[in-house]
C-alpha positions in Angstrom: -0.8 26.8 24.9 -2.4 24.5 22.2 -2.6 21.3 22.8 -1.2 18.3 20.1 -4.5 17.5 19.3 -5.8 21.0 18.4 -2.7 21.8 16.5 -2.8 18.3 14.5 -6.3 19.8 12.1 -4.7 23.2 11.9 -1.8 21.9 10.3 -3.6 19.5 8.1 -6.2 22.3 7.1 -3.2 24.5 6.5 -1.6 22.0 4.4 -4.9 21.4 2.0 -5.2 25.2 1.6 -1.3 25.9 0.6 -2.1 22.5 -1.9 -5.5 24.1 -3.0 -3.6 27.0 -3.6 -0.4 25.9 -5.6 -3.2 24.0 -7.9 -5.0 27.3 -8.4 -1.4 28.7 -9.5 -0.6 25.8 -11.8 -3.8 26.1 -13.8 -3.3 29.8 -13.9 0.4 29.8 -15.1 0.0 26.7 -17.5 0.6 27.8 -21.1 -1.7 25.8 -22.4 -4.1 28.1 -21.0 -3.2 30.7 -22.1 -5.5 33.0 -23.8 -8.3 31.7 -21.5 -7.4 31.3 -17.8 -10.6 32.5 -16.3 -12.2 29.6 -18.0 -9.5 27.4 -17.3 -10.2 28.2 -13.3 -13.6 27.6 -14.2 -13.3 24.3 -15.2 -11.0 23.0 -12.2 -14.0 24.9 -9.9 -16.6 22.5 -11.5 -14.4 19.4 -11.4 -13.8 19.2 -7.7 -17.1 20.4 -6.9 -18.5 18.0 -9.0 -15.8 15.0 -7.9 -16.2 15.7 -4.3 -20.1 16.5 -3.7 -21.7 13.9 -6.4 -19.1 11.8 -6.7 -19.2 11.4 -9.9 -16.5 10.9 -13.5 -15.5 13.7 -15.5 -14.6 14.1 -19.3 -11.8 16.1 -20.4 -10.5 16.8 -23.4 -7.0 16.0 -24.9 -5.8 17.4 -28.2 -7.8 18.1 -30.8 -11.1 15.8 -30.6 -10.0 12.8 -27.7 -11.3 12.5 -24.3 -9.9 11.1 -21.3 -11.5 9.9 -18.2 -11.0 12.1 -14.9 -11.4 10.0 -11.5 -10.8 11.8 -8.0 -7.7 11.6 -6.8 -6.4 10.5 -10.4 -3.1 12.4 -10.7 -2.5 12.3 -14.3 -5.9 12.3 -14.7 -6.3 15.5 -13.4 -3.5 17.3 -15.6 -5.9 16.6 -18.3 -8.5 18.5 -16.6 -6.3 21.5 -15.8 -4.5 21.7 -19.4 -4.6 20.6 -22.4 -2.2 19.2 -23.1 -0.7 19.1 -19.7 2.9 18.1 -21.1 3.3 21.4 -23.5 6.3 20.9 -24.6 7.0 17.4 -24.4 3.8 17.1 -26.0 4.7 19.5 -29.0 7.4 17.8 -29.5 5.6 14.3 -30.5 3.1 16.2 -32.3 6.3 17.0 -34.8 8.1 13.8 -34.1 5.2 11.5 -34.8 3.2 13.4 -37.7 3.8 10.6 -40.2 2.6 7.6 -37.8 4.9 5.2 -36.9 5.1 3.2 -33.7 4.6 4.6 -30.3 5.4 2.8 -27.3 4.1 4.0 -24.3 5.6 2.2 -21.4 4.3 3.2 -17.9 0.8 4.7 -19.6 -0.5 5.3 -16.6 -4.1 6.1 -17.6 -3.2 6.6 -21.3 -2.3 10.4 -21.7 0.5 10.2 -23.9 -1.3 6.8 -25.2 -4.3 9.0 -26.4 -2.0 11.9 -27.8 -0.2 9.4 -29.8 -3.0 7.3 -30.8 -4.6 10.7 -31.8 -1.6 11.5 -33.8 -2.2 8.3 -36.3 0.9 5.9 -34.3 0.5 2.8 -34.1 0.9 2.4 -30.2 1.9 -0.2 -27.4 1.0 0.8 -24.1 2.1 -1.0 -20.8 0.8 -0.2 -17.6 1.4 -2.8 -14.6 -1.0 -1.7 -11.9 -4.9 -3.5 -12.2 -6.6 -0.6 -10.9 -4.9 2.0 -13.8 -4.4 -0.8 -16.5 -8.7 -0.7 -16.0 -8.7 3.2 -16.7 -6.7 3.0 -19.6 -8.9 0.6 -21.5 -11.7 2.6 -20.2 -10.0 5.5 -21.8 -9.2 3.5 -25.0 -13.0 2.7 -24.9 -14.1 6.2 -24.8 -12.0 7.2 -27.9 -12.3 3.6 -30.0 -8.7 3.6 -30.7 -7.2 0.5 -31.5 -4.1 0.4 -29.4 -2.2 -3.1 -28.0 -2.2 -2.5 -24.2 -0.5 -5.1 -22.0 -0.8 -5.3 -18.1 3.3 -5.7 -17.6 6.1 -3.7 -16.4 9.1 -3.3 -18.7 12.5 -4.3 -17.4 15.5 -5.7 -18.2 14.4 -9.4 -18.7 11.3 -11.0 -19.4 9.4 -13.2 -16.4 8.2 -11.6 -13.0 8.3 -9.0 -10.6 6.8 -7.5 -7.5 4.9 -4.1 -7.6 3.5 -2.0 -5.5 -0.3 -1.2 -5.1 -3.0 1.9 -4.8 0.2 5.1 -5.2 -2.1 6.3 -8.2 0.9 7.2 -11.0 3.7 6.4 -7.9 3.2 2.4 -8.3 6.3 1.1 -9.1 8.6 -2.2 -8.7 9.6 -3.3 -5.3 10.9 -6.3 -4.5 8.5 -6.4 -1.6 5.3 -5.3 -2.9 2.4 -7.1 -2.4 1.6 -7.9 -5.7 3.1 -9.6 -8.8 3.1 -8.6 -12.7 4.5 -9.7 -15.8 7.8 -8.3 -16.8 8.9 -7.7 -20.6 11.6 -6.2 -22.5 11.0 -3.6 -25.2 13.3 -5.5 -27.6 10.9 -9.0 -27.5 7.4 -6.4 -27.6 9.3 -4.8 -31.2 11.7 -7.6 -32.1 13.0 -6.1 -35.2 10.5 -3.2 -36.0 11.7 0.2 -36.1 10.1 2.4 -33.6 8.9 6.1 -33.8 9.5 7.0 -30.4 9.4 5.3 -26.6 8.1 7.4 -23.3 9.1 6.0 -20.3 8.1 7.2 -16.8 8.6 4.0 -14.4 9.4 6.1 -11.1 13.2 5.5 -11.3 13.3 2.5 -12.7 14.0 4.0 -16.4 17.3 2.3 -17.0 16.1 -0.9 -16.4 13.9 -0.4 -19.1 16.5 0.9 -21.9 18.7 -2.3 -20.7 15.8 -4.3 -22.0 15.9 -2.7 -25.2 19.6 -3.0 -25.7 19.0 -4.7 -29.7 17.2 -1.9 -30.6 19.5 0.6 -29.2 22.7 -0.5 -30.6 20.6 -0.8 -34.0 19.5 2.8 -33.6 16.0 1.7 -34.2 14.3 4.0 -31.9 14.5 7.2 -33.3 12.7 9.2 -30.1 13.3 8.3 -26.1 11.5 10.6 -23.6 12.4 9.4 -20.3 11.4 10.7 -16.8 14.4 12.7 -15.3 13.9 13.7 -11.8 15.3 12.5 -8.1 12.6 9.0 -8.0 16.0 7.1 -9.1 17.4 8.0 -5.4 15.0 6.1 -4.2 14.1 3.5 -6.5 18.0 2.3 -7.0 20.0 4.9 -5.1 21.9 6.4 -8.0 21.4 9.8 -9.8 20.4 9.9 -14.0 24.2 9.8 -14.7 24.2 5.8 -15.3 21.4 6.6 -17.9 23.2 8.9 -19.9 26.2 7.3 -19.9 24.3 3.6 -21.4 22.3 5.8 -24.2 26.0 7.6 -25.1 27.3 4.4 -25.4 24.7 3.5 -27.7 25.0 7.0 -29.7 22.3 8.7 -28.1 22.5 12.2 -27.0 20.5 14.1 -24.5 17.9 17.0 -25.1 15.4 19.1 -23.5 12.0 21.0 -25.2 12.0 24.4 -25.8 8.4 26.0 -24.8 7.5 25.5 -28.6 8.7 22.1 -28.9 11.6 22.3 -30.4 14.5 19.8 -29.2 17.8 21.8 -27.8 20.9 19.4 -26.8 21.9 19.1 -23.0 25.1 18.2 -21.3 23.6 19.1 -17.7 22.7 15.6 -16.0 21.2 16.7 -13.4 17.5 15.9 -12.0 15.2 18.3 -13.3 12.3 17.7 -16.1 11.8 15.1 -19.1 14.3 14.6 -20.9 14.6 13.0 -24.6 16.9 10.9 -26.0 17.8 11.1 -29.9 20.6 9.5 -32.3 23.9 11.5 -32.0 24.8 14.0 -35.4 25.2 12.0 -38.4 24.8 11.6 -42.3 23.2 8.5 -41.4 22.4 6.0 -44.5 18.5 7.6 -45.8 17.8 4.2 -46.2 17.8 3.4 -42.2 15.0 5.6 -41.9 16.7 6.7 -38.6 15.4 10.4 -37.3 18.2 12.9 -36.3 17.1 16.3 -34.5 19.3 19.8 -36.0 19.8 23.3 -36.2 19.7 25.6 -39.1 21.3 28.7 -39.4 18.4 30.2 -38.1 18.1 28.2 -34.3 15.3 25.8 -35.9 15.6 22.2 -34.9 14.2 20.1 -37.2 14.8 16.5 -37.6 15.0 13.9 -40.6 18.0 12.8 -42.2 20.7 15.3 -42.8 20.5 16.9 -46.6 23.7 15.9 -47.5 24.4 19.8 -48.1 23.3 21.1 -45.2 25.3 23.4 -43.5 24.9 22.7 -39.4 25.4 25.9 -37.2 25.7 26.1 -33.5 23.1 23.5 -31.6 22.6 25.2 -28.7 21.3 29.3 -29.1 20.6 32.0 -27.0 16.7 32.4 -28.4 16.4 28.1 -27.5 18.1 28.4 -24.2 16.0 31.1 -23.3 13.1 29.0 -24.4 14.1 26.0 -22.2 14.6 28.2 -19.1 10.8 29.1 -19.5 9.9 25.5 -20.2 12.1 24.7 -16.8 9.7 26.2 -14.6 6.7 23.9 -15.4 6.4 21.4 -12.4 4.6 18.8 -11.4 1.1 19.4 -10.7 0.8 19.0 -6.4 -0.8 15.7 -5.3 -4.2 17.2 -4.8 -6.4 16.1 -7.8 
């Protein structure tokens, strides 16, 4: 019989394998690779040889002529490395949303992927990142591209002053009242004032509706025309509640929930459940042209498009079988496992 000590490696060697093995299958299935998953194999071959034997930074490629930074161990990082873009859908659906510029604001940026994407796009973007280590990548990253965006070392919350934030969890920092160190805390509604806004991403590890309390003005103004908020099970442990409190303050503000189709194309929800991204849009209206406010539709045909209504247009179902299908596919894309 095997003792605890030999058992302990064969475990942890078994564990790296089934890891090594569920990247290999993430890359493979990705469809942003498809067309070329050989070479996309290739690539995630050469990365980790080259990360782990030399040591050494890689450059990958996001959208159409930006690069991003890849560090070991670098979750989102990584993603990059393995697709482009890693976020298909979500992605997609910013292409559409911000294809006339506007203001991005990327809260939780990480090391800039969605900053980049935007930025790439022609939106004007703020991008807050808390954690010293990241916050370093990202301007690295804005360095690399020569973008111009406004990045601030903060967390977004409720109020503006202080807070206490973890350290060294790679994209799982978050706040915690007893992390060891402390960072600024603003509100999206003093970082806009009375701008209207193209669109917000917010991935804060659970901590999202902290965030959309801080931008309560803009919200009951329906100056954000685009939300895309982080939707799985980290709320458990950040605050002990599931997304429902979330959709219940963006419906009270007019806001209705939707999910990406594997083309990008937005289809309504009423499902609250954990599960991926979600994005947040104003609710159905003939809304004033002049507000400039961006509301997502069906035809006749099952295309969502967005804009302000036609004041002829005649709305069909929201929700058909050809999207649903879509968004079933679009389900199955996961999180990338925690070996980068």
């Amino acid at each position: 019989m095997r003792s605890v000590r030999e058992v302990a490696p064969l475990r942890f060697v078994a564990s790296r394998l089934a890891a090594a093995e569920a990247v290999v299958k993430y890359v493979w299935e990705h469809p942003a690779n498809a067309g070329h998953r050989p070479r996309a194999l290739l690539r995630l071959v050469r990365y980790q040889a080259r990360a782990r034997l030399l040591g050494g930074r890689t450059i990958a490629r996001l959208g159409e002529r930006s690069r991003l930074w890849v560090d070991l161990h670098r979750t989102s990082a990584a993603k990059v490395m393995y697709a482009n873009p890693p976020d298909l859908p979500e992605m997609l659906v910013w292409r559409h949303a911000l294809r006339d510029g506007g203001l991005f604001v990327d809260v939780g940026a990480n090391v800039g992927t969605y900053t980049i994407w935007a930025a790439e796009l022609g939106a004007e973007v703020i991008a807050l990142e808390p954690a010293a280590d990241t916050f370093e990548l990202l301007l690295d990253n804005m360095e690399l591209n020569g973008y111009q965006v406004k990045a601030i070392q903060a967390a977004a919350g409720a109020h503006c002053g202080t807070a206490r934030f973890t350290s060294g969890r790679d994209s799982r920092n978050r706040l915690d009242p007893d992390g060891p160190v402390e960072t600024p805390l603003v509100t999206i509604d003093s970082l806009i004032e009375g701008r209207q806004v193209a669109g917000i991403k917010v991935d804060v590890e659970g901590f999202e509706i902290e965030v959309l309390r801080g931008c309560a003005r803009a919200l009951a103004e329906r100056r954000i025309s685009l939300i895309q908020l982080e939707w799985n099970a980290t709320s458990e442990r950040a605050l002990g509640t599931d997304r429902r409190p979330v959709a219940d303050l963006l419906a009270q503000h007019g806001y209705r929930l939707c999910r990406p189709d594997a083309a990008g194309r937005l289809v309504p929800i009423s499902d609250t459940g954990f599960g991926v991204d979600v994005f947040a849009c104003p609710a159905l209206s003939r809304d004033n042209p002049k507000t400039g406010i961006m509301t997502f539709y069906t035809d006749e045909l099952g295309h969502i498009g967005h804009g302000d209504l036609p004041s002829n247009h005649q709305i069909s179902a929201l929700v058909t079988v050809q999207a649903m299908l879509s968004l079933c596919q679009c389900e199955s894309l996961r999180a990338i496992p925690e070996i980068c």
